[in-house]
DSSP file (Angstrom, degrees, kcal/mol; ACC not computed):
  #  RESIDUE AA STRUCTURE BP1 BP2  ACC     N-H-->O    O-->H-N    N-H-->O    O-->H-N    TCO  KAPPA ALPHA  PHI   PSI    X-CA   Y-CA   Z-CA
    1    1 A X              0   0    0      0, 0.0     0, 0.0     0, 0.0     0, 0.0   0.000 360.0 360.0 360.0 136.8  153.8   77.0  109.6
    2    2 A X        -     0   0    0      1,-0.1     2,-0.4     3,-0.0     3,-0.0  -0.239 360.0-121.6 -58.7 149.9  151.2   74.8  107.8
    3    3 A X        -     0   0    0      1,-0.0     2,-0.1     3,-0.0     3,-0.1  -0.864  32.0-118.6 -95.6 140.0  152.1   73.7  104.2
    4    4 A X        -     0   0    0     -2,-0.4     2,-0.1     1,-0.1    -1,-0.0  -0.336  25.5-104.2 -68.3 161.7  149.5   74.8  101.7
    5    5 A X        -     0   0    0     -2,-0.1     2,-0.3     1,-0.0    -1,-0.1  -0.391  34.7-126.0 -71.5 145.2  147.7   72.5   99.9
    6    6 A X        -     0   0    0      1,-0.2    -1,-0.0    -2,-0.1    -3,-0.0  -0.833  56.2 -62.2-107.5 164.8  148.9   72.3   96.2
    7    7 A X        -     0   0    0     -2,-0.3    -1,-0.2     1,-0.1     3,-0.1   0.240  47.4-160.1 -34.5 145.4  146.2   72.9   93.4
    8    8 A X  S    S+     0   0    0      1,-0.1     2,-0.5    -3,-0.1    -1,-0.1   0.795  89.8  35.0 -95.1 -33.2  143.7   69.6   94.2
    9    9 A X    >>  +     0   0    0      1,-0.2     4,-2.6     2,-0.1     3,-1.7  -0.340  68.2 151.0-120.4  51.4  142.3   70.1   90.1
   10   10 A X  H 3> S+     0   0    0     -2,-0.5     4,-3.4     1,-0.3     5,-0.4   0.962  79.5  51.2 -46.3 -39.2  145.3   71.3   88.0
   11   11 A X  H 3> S+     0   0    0      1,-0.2     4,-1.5     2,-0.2    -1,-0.3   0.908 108.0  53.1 -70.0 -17.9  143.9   69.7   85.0
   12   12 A X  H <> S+     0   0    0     -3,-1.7     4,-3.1     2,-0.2    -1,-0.2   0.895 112.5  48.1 -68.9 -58.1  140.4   71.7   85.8
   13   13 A X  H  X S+     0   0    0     -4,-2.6     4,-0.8     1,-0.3    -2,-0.2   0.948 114.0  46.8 -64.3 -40.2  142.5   75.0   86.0
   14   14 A X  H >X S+     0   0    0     -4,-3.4     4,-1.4    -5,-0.3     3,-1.0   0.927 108.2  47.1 -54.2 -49.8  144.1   74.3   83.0
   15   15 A X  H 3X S+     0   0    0     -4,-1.5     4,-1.5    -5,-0.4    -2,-0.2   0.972 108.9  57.4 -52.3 -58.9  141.4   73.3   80.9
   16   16 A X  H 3< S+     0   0    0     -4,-3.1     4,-0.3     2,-0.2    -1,-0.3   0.572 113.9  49.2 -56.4 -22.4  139.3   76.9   82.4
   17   17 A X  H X< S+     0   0    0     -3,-1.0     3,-6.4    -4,-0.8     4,-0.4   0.979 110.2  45.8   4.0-106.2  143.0   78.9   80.7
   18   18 A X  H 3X S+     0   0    0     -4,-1.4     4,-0.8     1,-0.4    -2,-0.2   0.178 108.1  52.7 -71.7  -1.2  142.8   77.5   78.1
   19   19 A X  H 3X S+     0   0    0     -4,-1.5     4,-1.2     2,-0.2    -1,-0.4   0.700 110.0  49.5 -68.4 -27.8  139.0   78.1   77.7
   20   20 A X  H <> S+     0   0    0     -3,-6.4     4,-2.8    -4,-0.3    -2,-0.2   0.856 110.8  56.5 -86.9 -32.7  139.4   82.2   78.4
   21   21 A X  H  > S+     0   0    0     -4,-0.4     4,-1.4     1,-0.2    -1,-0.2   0.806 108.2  42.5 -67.7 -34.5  142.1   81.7   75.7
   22   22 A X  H  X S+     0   0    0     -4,-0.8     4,-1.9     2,-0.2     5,-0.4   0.923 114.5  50.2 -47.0 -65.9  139.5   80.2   73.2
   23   23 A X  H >X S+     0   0    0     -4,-1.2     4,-3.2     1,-0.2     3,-1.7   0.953 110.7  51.0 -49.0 -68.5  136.7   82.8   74.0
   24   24 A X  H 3X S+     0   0    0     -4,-2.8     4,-2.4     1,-0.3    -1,-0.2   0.810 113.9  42.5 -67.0 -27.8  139.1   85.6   73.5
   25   25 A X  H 3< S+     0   0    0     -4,-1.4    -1,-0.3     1,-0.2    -2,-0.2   0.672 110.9  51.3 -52.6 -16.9  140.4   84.4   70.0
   26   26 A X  H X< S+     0   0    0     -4,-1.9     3,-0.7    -3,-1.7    -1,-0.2   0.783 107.8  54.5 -97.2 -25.8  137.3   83.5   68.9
   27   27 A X  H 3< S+     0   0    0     -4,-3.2    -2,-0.2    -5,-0.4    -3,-0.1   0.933 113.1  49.2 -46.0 -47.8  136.0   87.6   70.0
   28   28 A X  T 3< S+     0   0    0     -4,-2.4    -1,-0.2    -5,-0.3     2,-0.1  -0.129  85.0 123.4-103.8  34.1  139.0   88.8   67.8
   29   29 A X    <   -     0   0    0     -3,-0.7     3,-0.1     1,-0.1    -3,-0.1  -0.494  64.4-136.4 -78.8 161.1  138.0   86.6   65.0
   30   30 A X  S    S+     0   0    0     -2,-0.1     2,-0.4     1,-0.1    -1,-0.1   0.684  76.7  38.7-104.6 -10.9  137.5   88.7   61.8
   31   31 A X        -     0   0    0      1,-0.1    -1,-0.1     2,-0.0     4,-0.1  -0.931  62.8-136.4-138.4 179.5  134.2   86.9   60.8
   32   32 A X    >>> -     0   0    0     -2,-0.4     3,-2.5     1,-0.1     5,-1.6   0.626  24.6-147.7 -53.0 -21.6  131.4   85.6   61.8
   33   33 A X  G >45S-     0   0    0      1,-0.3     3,-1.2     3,-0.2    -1,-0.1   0.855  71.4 -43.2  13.7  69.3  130.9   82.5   60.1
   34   34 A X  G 345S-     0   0    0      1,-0.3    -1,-0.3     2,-0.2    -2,-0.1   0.045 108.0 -61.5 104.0 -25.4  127.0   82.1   59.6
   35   35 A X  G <45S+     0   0    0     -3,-2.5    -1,-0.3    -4,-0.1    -2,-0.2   0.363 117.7 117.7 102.7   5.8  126.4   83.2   63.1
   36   36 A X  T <<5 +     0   0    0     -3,-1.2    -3,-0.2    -4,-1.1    -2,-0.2   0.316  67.7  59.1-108.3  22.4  128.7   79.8   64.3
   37   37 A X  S  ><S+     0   0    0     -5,-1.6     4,-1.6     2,-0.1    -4,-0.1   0.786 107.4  46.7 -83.1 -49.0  131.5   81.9   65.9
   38   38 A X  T  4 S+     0   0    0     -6,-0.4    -2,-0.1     1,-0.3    -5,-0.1   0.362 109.7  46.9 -60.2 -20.5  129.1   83.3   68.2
   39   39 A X  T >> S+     0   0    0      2,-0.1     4,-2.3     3,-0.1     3,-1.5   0.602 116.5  50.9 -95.3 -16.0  127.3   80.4   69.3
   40   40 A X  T 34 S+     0   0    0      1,-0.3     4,-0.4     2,-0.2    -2,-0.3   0.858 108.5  47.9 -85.4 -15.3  131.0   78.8   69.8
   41   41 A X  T 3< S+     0   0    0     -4,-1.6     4,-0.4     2,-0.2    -1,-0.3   0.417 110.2  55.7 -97.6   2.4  132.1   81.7   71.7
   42   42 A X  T <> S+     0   0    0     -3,-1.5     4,-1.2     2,-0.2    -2,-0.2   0.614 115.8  43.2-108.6 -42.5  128.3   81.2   74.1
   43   43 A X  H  X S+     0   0    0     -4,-2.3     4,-1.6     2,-0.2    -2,-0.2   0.696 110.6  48.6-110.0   3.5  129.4   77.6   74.7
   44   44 A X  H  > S+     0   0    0     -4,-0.4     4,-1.6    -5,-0.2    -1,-0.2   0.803 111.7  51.5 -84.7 -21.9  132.9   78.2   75.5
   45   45 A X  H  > S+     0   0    0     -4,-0.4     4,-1.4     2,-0.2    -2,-0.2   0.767 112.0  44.2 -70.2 -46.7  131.8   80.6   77.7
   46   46 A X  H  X S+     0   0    0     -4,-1.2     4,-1.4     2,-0.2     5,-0.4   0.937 111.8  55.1 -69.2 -46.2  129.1   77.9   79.4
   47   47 A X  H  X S+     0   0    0     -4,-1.6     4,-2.6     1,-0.3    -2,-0.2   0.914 107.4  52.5 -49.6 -47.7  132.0   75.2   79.5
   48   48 A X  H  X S+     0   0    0     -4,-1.6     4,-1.9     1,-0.3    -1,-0.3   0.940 114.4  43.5 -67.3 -51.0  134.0   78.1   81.5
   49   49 A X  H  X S+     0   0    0     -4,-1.4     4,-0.7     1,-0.2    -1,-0.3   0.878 109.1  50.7 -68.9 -37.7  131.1   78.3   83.8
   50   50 A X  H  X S+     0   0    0     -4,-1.4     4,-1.9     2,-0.2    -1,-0.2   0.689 103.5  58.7-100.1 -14.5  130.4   75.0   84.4
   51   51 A X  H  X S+     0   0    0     -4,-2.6     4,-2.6    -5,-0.4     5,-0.3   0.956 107.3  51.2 -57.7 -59.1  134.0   74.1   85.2
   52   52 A X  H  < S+     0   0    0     -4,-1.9     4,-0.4     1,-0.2    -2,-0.2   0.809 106.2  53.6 -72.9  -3.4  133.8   76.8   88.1
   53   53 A X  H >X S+     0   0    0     -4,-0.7     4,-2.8    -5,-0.2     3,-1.0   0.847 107.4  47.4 -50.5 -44.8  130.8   75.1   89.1
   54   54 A X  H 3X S+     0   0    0     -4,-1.9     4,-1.7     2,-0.3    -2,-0.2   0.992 113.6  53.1 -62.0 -71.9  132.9   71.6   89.2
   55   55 A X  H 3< S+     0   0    0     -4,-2.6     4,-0.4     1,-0.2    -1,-0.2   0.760 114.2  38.2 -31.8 -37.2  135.6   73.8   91.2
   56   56 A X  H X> S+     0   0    0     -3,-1.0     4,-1.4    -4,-0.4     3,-0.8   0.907 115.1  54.0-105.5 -47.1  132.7   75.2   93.9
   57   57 A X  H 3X S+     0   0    0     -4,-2.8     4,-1.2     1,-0.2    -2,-0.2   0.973 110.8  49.4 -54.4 -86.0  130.9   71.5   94.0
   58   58 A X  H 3< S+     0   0    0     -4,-1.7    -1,-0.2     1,-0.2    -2,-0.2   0.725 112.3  44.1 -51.2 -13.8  134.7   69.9   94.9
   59   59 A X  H X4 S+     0   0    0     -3,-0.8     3,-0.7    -4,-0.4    -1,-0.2   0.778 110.6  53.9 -78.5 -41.5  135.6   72.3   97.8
   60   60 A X  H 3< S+     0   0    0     -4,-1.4     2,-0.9     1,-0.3    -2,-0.2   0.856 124.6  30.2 -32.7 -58.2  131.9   72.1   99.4
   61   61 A X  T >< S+     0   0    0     -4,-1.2     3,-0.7     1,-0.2    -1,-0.3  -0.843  75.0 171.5-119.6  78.3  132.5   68.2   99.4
   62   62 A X  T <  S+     0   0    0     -2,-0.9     3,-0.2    -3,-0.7    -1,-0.2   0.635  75.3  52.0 -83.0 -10.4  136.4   67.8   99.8
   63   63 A X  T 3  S+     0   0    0      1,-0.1     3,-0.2    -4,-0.1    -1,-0.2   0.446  88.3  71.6-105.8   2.2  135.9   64.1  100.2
   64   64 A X  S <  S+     0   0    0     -3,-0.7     3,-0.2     1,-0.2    -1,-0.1   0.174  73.5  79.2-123.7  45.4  134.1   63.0   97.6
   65   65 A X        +     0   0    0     -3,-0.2    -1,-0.2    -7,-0.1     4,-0.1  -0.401  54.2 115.9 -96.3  45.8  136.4   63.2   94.6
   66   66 A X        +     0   0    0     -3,-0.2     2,-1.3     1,-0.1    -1,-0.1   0.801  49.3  94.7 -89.6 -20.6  138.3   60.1   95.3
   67   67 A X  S    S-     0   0    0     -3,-0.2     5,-0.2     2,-0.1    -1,-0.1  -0.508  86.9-112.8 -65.7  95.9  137.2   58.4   92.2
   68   68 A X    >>  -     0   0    0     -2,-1.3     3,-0.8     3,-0.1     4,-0.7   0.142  25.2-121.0 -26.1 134.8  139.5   58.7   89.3
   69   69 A X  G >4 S+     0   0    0      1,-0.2     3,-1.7     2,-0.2     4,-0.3   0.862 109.8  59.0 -64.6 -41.8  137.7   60.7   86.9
   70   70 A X  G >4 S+     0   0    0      1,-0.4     3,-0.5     2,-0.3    -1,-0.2   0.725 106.5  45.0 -39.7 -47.4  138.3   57.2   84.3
   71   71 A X  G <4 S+     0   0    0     -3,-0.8    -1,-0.4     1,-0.2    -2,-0.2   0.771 107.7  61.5 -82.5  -7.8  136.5   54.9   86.4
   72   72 A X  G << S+     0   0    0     -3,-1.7     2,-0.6    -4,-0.7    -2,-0.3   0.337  86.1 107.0-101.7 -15.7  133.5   57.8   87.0
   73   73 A X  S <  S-     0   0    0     -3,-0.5    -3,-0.0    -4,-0.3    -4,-0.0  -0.597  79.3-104.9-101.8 156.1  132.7   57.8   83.1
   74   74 A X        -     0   0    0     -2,-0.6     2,-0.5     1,-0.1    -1,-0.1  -0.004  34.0-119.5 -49.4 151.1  129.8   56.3   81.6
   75   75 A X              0   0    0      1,-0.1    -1,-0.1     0, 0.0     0, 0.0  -0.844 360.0 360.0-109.4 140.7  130.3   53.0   79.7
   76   76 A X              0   0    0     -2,-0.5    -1,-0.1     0, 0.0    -2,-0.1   0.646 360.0 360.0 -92.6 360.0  129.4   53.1   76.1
């Protein structure tokens, strides 16, 4: 029997956790503050999306995430 692949983007799955975990505390907040809980809970909610984008982009193209994410960022 073939060995499965283990997770290729643990740190991806984690992050996307610990993102629903954000969104739902911040649902079961008891206020609003100013109408900034509600945008924070809109962009944890986009961050969550655009991770499972990252996820559907890296199977399509299983071979081109060999660059360590470190050398792949922008120089300031």
């Amino acid at each position: 029997m073939p060995k499965r692949d283990p997770e290729r983007h643990p740190h991806i799955r984690a992050a996307m956790a610990d993102l629903r975990k954000a969104a739902n505390q911040l649902e079961h907040a008891d206020h609003d503050f100013g109408g900034h809980r509600a945008k924070a809970v809109a962009l944890v909610k986009q961050a969550e999306d655009e991770l499972r984008e990252a996820i559907a982009w890296a199977k399509a193209h299983p071979d081109s995430d060999k660059t360590p994410a470190a050398a792949a960022q922008p120089k300031k």
